[in-house]
N, C-alpha and C positions, 0 to 999 in steps of 0.2 A: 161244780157243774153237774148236773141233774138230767136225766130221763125215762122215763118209763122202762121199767125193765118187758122181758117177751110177756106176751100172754099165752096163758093157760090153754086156749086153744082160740081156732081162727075165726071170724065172723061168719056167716051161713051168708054163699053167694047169692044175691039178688035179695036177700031177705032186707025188708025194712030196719037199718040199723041207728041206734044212736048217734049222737056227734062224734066223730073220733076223740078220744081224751090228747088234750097237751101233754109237753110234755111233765110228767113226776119232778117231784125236786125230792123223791126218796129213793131211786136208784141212780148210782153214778154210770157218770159219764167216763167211759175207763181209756178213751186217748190219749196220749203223750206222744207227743214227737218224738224219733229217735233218732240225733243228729250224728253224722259222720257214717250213717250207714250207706247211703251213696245213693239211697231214694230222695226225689225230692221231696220237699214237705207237703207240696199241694198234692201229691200224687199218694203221698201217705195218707195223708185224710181224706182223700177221695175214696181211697180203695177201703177204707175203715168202715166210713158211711155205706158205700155200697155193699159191703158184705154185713151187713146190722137190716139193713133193706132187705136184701135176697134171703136170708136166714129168716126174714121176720122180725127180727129183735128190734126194730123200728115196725111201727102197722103204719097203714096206708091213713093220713089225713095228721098224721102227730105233728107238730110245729118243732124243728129244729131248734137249738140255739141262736140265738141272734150272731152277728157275724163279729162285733164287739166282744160278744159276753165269750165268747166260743175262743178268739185270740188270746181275749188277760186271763183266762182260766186255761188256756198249754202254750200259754207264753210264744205264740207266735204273732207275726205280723196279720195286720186287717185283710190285708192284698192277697196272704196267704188262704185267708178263711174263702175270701171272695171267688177266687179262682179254682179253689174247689167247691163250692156250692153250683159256680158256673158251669163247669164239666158234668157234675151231675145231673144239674137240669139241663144238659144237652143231651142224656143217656134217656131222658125220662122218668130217674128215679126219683126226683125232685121238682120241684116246681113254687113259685112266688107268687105271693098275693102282696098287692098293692097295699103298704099299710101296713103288714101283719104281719111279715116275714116268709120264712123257705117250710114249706112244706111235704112232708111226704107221696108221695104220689104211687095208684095202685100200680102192682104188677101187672104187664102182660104180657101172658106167653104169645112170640111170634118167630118160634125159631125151628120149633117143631111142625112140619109140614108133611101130610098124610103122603105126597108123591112131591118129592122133591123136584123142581126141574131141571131139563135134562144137563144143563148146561151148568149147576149146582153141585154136581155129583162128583165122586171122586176122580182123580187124577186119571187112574186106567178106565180104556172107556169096554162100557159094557153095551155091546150090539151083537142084536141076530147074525146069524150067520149067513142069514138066506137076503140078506137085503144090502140094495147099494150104497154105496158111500157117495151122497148126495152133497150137492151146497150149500144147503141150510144145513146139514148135520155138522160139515167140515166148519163152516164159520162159526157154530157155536160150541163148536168143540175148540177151536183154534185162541177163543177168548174166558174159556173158563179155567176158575181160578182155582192155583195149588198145582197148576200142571209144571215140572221140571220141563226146562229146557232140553234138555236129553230126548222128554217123549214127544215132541213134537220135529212131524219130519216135515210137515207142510206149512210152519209160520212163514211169515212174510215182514219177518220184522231182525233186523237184527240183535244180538246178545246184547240187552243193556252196557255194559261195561266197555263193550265197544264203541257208544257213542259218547265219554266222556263226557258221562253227567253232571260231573263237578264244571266244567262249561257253562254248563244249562242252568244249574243252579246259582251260579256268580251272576248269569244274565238276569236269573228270575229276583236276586237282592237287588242287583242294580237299577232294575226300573222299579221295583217296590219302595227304593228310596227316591227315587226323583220323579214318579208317577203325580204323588198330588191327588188333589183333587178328578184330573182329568179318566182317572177308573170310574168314579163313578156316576157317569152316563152311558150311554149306548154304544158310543163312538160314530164316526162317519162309514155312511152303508157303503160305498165304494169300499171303507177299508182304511185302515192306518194311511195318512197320508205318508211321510216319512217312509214305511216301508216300500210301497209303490213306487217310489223314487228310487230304491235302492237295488228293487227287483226289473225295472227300466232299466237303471243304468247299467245291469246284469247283463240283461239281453239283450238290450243297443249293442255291448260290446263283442255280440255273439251275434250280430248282423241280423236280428229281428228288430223292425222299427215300430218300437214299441215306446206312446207316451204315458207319464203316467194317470194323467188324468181325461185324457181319450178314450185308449185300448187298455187300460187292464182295471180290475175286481179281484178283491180278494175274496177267497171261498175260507169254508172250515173242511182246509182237505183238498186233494183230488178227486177222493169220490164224490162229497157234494157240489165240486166242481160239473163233474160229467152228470152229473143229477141234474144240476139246472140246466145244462146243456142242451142233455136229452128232453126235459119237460119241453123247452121253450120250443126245441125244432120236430118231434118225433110225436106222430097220430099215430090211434089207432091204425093199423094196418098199414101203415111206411114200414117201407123194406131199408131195412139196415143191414149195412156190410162190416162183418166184422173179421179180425183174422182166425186164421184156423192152422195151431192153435192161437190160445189167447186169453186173457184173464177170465176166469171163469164169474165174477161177480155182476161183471156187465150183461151177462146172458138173463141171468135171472131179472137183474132189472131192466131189459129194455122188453122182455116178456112179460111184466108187468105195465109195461106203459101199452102194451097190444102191437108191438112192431115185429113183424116179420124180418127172425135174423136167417143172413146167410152168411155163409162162410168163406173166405178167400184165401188158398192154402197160403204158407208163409213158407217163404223158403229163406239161406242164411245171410241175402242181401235184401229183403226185403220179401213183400207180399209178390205174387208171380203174376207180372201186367199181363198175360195175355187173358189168362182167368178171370183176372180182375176185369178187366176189358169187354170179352162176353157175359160176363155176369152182369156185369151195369149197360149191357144192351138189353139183357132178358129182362132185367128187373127196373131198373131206373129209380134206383136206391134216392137216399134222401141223404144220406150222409154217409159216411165211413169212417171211424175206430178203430186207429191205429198206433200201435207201439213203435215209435220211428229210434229212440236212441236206447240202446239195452231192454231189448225186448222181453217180456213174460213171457214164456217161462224160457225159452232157447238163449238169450245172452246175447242175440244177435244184434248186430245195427244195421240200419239202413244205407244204401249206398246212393252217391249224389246221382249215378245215372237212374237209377229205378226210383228216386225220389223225382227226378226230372219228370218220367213217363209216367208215374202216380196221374200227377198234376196236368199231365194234359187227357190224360183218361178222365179227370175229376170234372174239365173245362168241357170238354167233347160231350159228356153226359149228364152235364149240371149237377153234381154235388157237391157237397161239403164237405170236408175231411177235418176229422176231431182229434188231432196230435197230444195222446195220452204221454206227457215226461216223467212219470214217475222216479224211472232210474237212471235218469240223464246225467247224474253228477257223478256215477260209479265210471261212466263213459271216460276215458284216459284223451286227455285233448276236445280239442271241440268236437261234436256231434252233426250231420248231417240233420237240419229239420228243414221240414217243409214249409214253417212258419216263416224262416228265413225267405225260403227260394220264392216262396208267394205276397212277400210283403203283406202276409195278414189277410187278403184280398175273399180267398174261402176255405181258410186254417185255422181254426181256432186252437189255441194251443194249451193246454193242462199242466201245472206242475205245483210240487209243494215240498214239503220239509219232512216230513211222517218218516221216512226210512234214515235219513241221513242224521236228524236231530232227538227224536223220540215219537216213539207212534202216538202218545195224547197229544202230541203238543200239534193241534188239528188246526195248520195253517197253511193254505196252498193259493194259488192264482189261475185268473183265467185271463189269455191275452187275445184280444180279438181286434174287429173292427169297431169303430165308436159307434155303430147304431147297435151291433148285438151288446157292446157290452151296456148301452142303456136297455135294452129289452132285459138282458141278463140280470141287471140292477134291481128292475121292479118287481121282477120273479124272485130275487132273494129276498127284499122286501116282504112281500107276502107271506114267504114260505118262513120268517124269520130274524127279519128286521135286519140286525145287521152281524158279522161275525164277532165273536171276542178280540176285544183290543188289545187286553192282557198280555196277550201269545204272540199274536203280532208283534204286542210293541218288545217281545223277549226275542221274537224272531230278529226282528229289526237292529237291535243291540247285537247279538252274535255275528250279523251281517257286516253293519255300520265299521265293528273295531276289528277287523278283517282276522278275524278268530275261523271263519265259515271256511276259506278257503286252505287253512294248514288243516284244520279238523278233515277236508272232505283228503285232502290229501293223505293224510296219516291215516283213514276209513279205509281208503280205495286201496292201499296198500295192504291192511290187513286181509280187506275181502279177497283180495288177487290169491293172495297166502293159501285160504283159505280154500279159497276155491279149486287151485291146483291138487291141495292135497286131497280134497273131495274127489276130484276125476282120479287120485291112485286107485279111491278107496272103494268105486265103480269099476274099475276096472283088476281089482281084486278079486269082487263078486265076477267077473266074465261078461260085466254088462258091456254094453256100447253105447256110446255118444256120436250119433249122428254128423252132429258142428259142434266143436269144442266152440266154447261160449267166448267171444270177444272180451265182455267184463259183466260187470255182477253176482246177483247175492243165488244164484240157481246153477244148478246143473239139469238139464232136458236129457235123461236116459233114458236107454233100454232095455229093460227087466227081462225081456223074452220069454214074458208069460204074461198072461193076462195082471195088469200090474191091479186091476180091481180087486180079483181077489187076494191079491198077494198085500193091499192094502186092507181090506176086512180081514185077514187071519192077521196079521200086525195090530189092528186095531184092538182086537180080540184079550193082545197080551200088553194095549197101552202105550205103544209107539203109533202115533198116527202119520199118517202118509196122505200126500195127492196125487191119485193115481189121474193118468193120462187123460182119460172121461170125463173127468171133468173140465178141459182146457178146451174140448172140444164142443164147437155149437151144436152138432149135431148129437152128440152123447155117445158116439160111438166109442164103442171099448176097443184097448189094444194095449199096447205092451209100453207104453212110454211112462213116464214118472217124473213127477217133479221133487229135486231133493235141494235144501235151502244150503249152502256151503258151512255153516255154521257149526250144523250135524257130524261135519268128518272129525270136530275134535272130543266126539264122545264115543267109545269101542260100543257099547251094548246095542245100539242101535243099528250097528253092521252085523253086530254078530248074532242079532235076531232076523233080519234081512236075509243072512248067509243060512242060517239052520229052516227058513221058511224053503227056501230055495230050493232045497233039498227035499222038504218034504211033498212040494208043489208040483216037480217034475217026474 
């Protein structure tokens, strides 16, 4: 077996050049498989080829061996030749012509970039001193990659390992085997049917009357839940109420949609109806955005009496109230919603799978009345056709073989754990906690200093943090913190907290 050996030097870019030569049948071909060393074969001659490419030793336009000639000359299988020529024309070091076989293909550089972005960049983050710790900074620092779990104090996600992904994984074989043909179409824009059914029968049994082909839609998510939410209900210049504090991403987008937010402090039973009350006389809101079961970031739930008085502040003032569930399953027993107590009537209610299952696995619901969720329907539509089926239908298997609720069980346990030992380790530093957190994946402290900065010099050395400023609609700074419980089982990140401490006061 035969190829051109390197050349002498490389062709002059852009210059008009000859045909590339075939390959030689006077320099060999010098691969041989080498069995029992515990590479596979295809992965051995991929990585051969590739580095004959990258070195040169192959030039761009030379015809490979045929995938025949290439197996009876190092004695392996045809499947073997084929599955690596495959992989490499997925790299783009190769590529096929119809007729003529695998050919070499040019190099090009696309790795080396003059200003990397921001969010590209190493692990420890590097920021002014002089500047705040924004939402866009925080969410792109939150999802860039190579960061240890250690240095992040403001995910919103829990430790992989903790969600037993071998679960996830069994589900993900299980419908790859018995999917079919039916992957690849679109799927129905409502959503998996089957799931629907299963996320009904959920919350039928949690006294929300909810059908599945009436009142609910499935989203990719919570957030693109509350996206179409917000699209469908929220103009320029509608006054939205939201709590204060409260998840900080909603801010940014309902400022992008041009709505006037205001804020309705939250206290540890719920948002404070008399606030609430004059506030939606001065303003005459359009909706409200609210965390009713395991509140972001304080842990709080809501109680059936101020979830009663919600609901007639909503009716007295005509709006809608948008019941965010994101952390509803961390909740120990059933949860107070207002979905329930309103029969769906002006509730629309949010929830999904992202904290409890894995954060790609982007499958959430929206349950309403049957006319929003047809308005909701044709706004997905547009914005998207329909969600992935895939997920669903992996959601839908974890659900179905009642795997969902020993997993949320054995979860809610570890977070509890977790969480406790987080308020020692708060309370080591001298912080305080206002309302120790009912359940969930936060602890809402008190730093006793401006926690913005105490979040910029951290960020400075690579532990990121969310400081209280951000939680709040209005942006005011103070001393509160959000720290995610997962954090207390790593020391460096207290004892960078602890020597800031010190040197901040």
């Amino acid at each position: 077996m035969t190829l051109s050996s390197l050349p002498e030097s490389e062709p002059k870019v852009g210059a008009e050049a000859k045909p590339a030569p075939r390959a030689s049948r006077s320099a060999p071909w010098h691969w041989q498989p080498l069995r029992g060393s515990g590479v596979p074969l295809v992965e051995q001659l991929a990585l051969h080829v590739e580095g004959l490419v990258r070195s040169h030793g192959l030039r761009a336009g030379m015809r490979l061996p045929s995938v025949r000639q290439l197996a009876e000359d190092s004695g392996v299988s045809r499947d073997t030749v084929v599955q690596a020529y495959d992989r490499l024309a997925a790299q783009s070091l190769i590529h096929s012509r119809r007729g003529a076989g695998f050919f070499v293909s040019a190099l090009r550089k696309v790795d080396a970039l003059e200003t990397p972005f921001p969010a590209q960049t190493s692990a420890a983050v590097d920021r002014p001193t002089d500047r705040a710790i924004d939402t866009p900074y925080l969410l792109r620092t939150m999802f860039q990659q190579g960061a240890a779990p250690e240095s992040s104090g403001s995910a919103g996600l829990l430790p992989p390992q903790w969600l037993e992904p071998e679960m996830l994984t069994g589900a993900i074989r299980s419908v790859g085997r018995s999917a079919g043909l039916s992957l690849s179409g679109y799927g129905l824009p409502q959503g998996y049917a089957p799931l629907r059914q299963q996320i009904a029968a959920h919350l039928q049994a949690q006294d929300v009357p909810v059908h599945p082909e009436r009142n609910l839609l499935t989203v990719a998510g919570v957030t693109h839940g509350l996206d179409l939410i917000t699209r469908l209900l929220v103009r320029p210049g509608d006054v939205v109420l939201v709590e204060d504090p409260a998840w900080f991403l909603i801010f940014g987008h309902l400022q992008a949609l041009g709505a006037q937010l205001v804020g309705v402090p939250r206290g540890p039973d719920g948002p404070d109806i008399a606030a609430l009350a004059a506030l939606a006389a001065q303003h005459r809101p359009r909706l409200f955005i609210v965390n009713t079961a395991v509140h972001n970031p304080t842990g709080q739930t809501l109680s059936a009496g101020v979830a009663h008085a919600m609901l007639k502040v909503a009716e007295q003032y005509d709006f809608l109230l948008v019941e965010d569930d994101t952390y509803a399953d961390f909740h120990p027993g059933q949860p107070t919603r207002l979905a329930a107590l309103d029969r769906l009537q002006r509730v629309l209610l949010v929830g999904g799978y992202s904290k409890t299952l894995a954060g790609g696995l982007r499958v959430g619901y929206i349950a309403a009345q049957a006319e929003r969720i047809e308005q909701l329907l044709d706004l997905k539509l547009l914005a998207g056709l329909t969600s992935a089926q895939l997920g669903e239908m992996v959601v839908h298997r974890i659900l179905s073989e009642g795997q969902y609720r020993r997993h949320v069980e054995r979860l809610r346990e570890r977070v509890d754990k977790a969480r406790a030992q987080c308020l020692r380790r708060v309370e080591a530093l001298g912080w305080q906690v206002p309302q120790e957190p009912l359940a969930g994946m936060f602890v809402w402290a008190d730093c006793g200093m401006d926690s913005e900065l105490l979040a910029r010099r951290a960020a400075e050395q690579g532990l990121l943090l969310a400081p209280g400023v951000l939680f709040s609609p209005r942006q005011v700074p103070g001393s509160m913190l959000r720290l995610p419980v997962p954090l207390a089982q790593h020391a460096a990140p207290w004892e960078l907290m602890a020597r800031l401490q010190k040197q901040l006061r």
